[in-house]
C-alpha positions in Angstrom: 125.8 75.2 106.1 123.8 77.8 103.8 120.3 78.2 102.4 119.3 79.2 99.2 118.4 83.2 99.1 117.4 85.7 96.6 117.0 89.3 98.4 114.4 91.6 96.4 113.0 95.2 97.2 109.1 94.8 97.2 108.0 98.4 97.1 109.4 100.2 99.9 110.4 97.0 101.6 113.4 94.5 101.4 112.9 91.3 102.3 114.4 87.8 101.7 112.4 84.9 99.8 113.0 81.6 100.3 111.3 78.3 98.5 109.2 76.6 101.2 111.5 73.2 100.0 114.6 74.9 101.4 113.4 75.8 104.8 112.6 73.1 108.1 109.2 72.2 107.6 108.4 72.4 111.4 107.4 76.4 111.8 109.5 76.6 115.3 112.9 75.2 113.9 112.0 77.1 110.9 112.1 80.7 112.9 115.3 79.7 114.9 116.9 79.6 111.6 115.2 82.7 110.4 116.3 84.5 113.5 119.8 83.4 112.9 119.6 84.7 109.4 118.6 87.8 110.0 120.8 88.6 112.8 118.2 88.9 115.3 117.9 89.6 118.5 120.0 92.6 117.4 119.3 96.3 117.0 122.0 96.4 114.2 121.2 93.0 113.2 125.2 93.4 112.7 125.1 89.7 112.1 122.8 89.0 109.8 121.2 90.0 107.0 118.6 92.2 108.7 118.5 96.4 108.0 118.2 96.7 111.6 114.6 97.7 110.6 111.1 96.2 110.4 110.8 97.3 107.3 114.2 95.1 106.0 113.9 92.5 108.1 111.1 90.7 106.5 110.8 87.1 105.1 108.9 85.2 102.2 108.3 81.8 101.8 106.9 81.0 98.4 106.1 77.9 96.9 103.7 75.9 94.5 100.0 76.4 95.3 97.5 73.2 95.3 94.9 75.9 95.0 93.4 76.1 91.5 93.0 79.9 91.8 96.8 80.5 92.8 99.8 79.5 90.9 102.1 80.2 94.4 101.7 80.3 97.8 103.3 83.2 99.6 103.8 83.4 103.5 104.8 86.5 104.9 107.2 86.3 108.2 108.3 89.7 110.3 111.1 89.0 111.9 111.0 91.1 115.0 114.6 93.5 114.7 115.1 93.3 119.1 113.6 90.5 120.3 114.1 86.8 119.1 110.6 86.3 118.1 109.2 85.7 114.1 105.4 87.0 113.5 102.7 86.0 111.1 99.8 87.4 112.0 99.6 89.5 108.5 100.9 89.6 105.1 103.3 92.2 103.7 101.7 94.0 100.8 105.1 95.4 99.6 106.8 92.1 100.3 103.8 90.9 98.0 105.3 92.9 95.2 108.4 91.1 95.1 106.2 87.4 95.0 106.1 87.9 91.6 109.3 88.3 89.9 110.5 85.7 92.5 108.4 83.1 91.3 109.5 83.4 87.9 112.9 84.0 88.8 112.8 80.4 90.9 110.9 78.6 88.2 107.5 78.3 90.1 106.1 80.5 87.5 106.6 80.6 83.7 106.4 84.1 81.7 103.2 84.4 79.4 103.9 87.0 76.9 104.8 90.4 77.6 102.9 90.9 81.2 102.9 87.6 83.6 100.2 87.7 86.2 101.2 85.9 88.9 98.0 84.4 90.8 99.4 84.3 95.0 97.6 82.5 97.7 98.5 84.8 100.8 99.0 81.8 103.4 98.7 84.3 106.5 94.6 84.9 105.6 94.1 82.9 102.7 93.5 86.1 100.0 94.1 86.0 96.6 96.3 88.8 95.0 97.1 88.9 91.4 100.6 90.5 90.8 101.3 91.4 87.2 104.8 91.3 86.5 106.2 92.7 83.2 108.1 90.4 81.4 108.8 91.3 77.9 111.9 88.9 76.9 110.3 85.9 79.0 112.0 87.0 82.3 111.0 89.9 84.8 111.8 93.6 84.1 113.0 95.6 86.4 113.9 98.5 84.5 111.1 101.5 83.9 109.7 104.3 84.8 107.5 104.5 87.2 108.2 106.5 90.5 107.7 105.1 93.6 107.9 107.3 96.8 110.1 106.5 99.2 112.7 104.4 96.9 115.3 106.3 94.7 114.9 106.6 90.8 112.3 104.4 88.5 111.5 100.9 87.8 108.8 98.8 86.0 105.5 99.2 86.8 103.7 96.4 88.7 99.9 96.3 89.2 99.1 94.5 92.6 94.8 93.5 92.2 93.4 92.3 96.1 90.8 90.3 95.9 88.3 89.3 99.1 91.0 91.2 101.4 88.1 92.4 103.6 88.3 90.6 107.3 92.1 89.6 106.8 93.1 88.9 110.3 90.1 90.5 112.2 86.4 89.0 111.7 85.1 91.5 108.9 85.8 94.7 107.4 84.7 96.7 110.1 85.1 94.4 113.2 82.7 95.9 115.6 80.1 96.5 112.5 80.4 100.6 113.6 81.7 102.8 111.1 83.2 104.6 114.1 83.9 104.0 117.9 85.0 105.4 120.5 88.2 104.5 122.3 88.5 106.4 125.5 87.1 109.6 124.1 88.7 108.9 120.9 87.0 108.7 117.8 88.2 106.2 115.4 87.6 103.6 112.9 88.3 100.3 113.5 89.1 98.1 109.6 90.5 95.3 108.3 91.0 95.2 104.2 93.9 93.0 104.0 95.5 94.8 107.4 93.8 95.6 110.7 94.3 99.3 111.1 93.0 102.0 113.2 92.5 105.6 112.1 92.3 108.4 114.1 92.9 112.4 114.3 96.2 113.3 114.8 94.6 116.2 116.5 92.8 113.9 118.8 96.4 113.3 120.4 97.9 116.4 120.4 99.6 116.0 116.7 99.7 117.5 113.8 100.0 114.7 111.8 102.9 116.7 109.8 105.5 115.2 111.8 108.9 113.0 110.9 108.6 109.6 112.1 111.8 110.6 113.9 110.5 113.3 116.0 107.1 110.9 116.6 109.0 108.0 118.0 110.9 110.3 120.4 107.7 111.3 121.9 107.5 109.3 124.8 104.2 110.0 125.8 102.5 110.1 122.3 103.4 106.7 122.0 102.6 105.1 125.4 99.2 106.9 124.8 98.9 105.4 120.6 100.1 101.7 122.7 96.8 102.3 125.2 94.3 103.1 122.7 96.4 99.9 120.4 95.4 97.1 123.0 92.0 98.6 123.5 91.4 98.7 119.7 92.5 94.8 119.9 90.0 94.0 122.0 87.5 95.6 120.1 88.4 94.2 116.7 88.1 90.5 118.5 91.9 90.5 118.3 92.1 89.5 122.2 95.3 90.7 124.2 98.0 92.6 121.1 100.8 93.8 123.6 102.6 91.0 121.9 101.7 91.1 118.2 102.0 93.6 115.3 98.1 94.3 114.4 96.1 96.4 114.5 98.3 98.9 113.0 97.6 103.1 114.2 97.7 105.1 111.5 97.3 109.1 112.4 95.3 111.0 110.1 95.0 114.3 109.3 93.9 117.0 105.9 96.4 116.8 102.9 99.5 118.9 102.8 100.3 118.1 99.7 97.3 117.8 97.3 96.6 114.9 97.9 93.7 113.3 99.6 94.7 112.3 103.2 97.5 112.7 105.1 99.1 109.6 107.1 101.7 108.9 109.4 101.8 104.9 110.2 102.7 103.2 113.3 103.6 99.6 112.7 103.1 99.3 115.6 105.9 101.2 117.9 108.1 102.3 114.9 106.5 104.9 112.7 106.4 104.3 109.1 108.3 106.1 106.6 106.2 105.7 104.2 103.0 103.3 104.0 102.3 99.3 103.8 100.6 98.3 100.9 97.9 96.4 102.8 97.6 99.5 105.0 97.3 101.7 102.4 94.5 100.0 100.8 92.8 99.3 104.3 93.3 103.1 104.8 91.9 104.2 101.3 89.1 101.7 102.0 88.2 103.8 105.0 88.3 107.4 102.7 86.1 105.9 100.5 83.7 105.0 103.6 80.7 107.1 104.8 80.6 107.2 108.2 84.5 106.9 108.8 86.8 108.9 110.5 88.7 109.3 107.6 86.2 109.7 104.8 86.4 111.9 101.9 83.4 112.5 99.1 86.1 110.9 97.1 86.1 109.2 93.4 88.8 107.2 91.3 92.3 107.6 93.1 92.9 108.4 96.1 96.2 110.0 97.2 97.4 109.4 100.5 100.5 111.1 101.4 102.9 110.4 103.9 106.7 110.9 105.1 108.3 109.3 102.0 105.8 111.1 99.6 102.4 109.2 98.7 100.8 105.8 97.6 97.8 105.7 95.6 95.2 103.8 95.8 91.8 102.7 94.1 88.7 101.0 95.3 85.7 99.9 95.0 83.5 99.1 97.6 80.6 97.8 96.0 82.5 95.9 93.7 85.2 94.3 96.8 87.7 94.9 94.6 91.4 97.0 95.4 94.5 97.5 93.8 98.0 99.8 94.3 100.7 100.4 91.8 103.9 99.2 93.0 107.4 98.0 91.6 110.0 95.7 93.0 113.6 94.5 92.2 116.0 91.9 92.7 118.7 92.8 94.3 120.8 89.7 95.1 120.7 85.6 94.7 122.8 83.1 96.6 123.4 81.4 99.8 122.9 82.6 103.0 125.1 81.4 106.1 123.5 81.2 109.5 125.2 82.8 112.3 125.4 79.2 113.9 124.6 75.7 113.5 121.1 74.7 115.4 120.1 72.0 116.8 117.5 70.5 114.5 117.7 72.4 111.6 118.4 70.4 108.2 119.7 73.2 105.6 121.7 72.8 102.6 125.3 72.5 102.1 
């Protein structure tokens, strides 16, 4: 038994995109299969097609839109690496990346002259991203130059454009309607712009905010203190009890290094980012561009952030709701995936 697959680098993610059409329809036989895709529960996910990280072990399901303002739809799942549990609370702005050339590599989408924009419906919150896909010779291009950091050499350039991201998950842009709060002495800023996130000093828990990811994970009692102030946050934000769930994301803060505009260091939420998520980045640069913020610079045009992979940049503007990142993506495989077993339930293709 196999499934259609096509496995595509979306920024500094890899994920595999599925058509709707070739997955279970019922979401709970659906993510059984997932998991046995993926290889998960697993911290190699040895048998499956899982990294072994969040950040590869990510899912799209794409298909037709019956929205007239979206030609796909796009539904972002995280398989979880450890435990045998599939999450949608979010959408994957580097996943995102790769919704493009996978609709008009799948036939959802046809090529319109030299750049394609690609109009996707992100099912988890129901925003509308336009993802313009270069496509010179009727068919994507992957080719280019444009530098991403955090994925080796160049590839063609791919404008991502948000639209009404703000209140993705939580209730609004700013949650609590406070530019800044105060969780257990801590100040912060609480924001949702396509990904709940909350910013704080580094220095406010005894970081730098110059570390590796490495050396932050290790640090036992960082993290258990980042986790407290996490499910705090999720109350505030109207998010209810997130022991269990991947948002709000905590993103340390602290001044540029590197000449940029911000320095970051991302915890998704108990792994550490090695770079940044597209939907966090933006949420982040939303938040620099925000008087009143925790993180906010006088700040025009791009904004820089850097982080362990190098930077992402970011524009936006607030008064007009509108965001958008630079990105690229690539395909890196199509074929058929096998489960790990047959389960009970689950119609796939021979």
């Amino acid at each position: 038994m196999s499934v259609p697959v096509m496995i595509l680098r979306g920024g500094t993610s890899k994920g595999a995109y599925f058509l709707r059409d070739d997955l279970p329809s019922e979401p709970g036989v659906r993510d059984r299969l997932l998991l046995s895709i993926m290889g998960s529960p697993d911290p190699r996910q040895i048998d499956g097609i899982g990294g072994g990280h969040p950040l590869t072990s990510k899912v799209a399901v794409v298909s037709r839109s019956a929205d007239p303002a979206a030609d796909v739809d796009y539904l972002f799942l995280q398989v979880q690496v450890e435990q045998a549990r599939v999450s949608a609370e979010q959408p994957c702005g580097n996943i995102l990346a790769g919704v493009g050339p996978f609709a008009l590599e799948s036939g959802l989408v046809t090529a319109s002259g030299p750049v394609t924009p690609v109009r996707v419906r992100m099912v988890n919150t129901g925003a509308l991203a336009v993802v313009s896909v270069p496509t010179p010779d009727g068919r994507p291009e992957y080719s280019g130059d444009t530098a991403l950091s955090g994925v080796p050499g160049t590839a063609a350039r791919i404008e991502v454009e948000f639209r009404d991201t703000a209140g993705s998950v939580a209730s609004g842009l700013l949650p609590t309607g406070r530019e800044s709060d105060d969780l257990d002495g801590v100040p912060a800023t609480l924001i949702d712009n396509g990904m709940p996130v909350v910013l704080i000093a580094a220095s406010s828990v005894g970081v730098t905010g110059y570390e590796t990811p490495t050396r932050l994970e290790y640090d036992e009692r960082l993290r258990a203190r980042i986790e407290t102030l996490r499910l705090k946050a999720g109350e505030l934000m109207g998010l209810g009890d997130v022991s269990r769930t991947t948002v709000p994301k905590m993103c340390l803060i602290a001044p540029p290094a590197h000449g940029g505009t911000l320095s970051t260091r991302m915890f998704i939420p108990h792994r550490v980012h090695t770079s940044i998520g597209v939907l966090a980045a933006v949420t982040v640069g939303t938040a620099v561009a925000m008087p009143g913020s925790v993180a906010f610079t006088a700040t025009s045009g791009t904004i820089r952030l850097e982080h362990p992979g190098g930077f992402s940049d970011v524009v936006v503007d607030l008064a007009a709701g509108r965001s958008a990142v630079v990105s690229t993506a690539r395909l890196l495989l199509q074929g058929r995936v096998f489960p790990r077993q047959t389960l009970e339930g689950v119609v796939t293709h021979g």
